[in-house]
C-alpha angles and dihedrals in degrees: 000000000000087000088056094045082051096046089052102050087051098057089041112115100225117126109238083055083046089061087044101054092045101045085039126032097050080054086052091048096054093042089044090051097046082051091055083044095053094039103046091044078060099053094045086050093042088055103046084056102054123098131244116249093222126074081218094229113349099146087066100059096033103246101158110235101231137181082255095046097054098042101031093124107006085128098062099033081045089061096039080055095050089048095049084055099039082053101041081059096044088058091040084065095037096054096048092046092040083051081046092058091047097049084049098042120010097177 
C-alpha cells in the first residue's frame, strides 16, 4: 500500500512532486546505474573465478577421483556461488527500479 501511495505522488502533477522529480530522480538514475556497473563487473568476475565441475579428462590419465580431490575447495567456490545469487538478485531489483525511475522521469 505504502509503495502505491509513493508511486502515485510521484506521478502527481503538483509542483512541489514536479521539483522533486527533476533535483532527485536524475541523481537516482545515475546511483542506481553505478550500482548495475559495480554489480554486474562482480558477477563477471564471479564467474571467470569459479571452477569447472569436471576434471576435463582425468580417467584417461589415471588421476584417482578421491573424496579430497572432489571437495578440495567446495567451500570457496560454495561462497563464490552464494554471492553470484545474492548479487543476480541484487541486479534483478536494481533493473526493474532503475526501469521504474524512467517510466516516472525520462528526462
Amino acid at each position: 500500500m505504502k509503495l502505491l501511495s509513493i508511486l502515485n505522488l510521484l506521478l502527481d502533477e503538483n509542483t512541489e512532486v514536479s521539483s522533486f522529480r527533476v533535483n532527485v530522480i536524475p541523481v537516482l538514475k545515475i546511483i542506481f546505474a553505478a550500482l548495475i556497473a559495480v554489480g554486474s563487473i562482480f558477477m563477471i568476475v564471479a564467474v571467470i573465478c569459479q571452477k569447472g565441475n569436471s576434471n576435463g579428462i582425468s580417467g584417461v590419465t589415471g588421476n584417482a577421483d578421491t573424496f579430497y580431490n572432489r571437495n578440495k575447495g567446495a567451500s570457496l567456490q560454495g561462497i563464490i556461488k552464494k554471492w553470484m545469487v545474492i548479487d543476480a538478485i541484487v541486479l534483478f531489483v536494481l533493473c526493474v527500479g532503475f526501469l521504474v525511475l524512467n517510466l516516472i522521469y525520462s528526462g
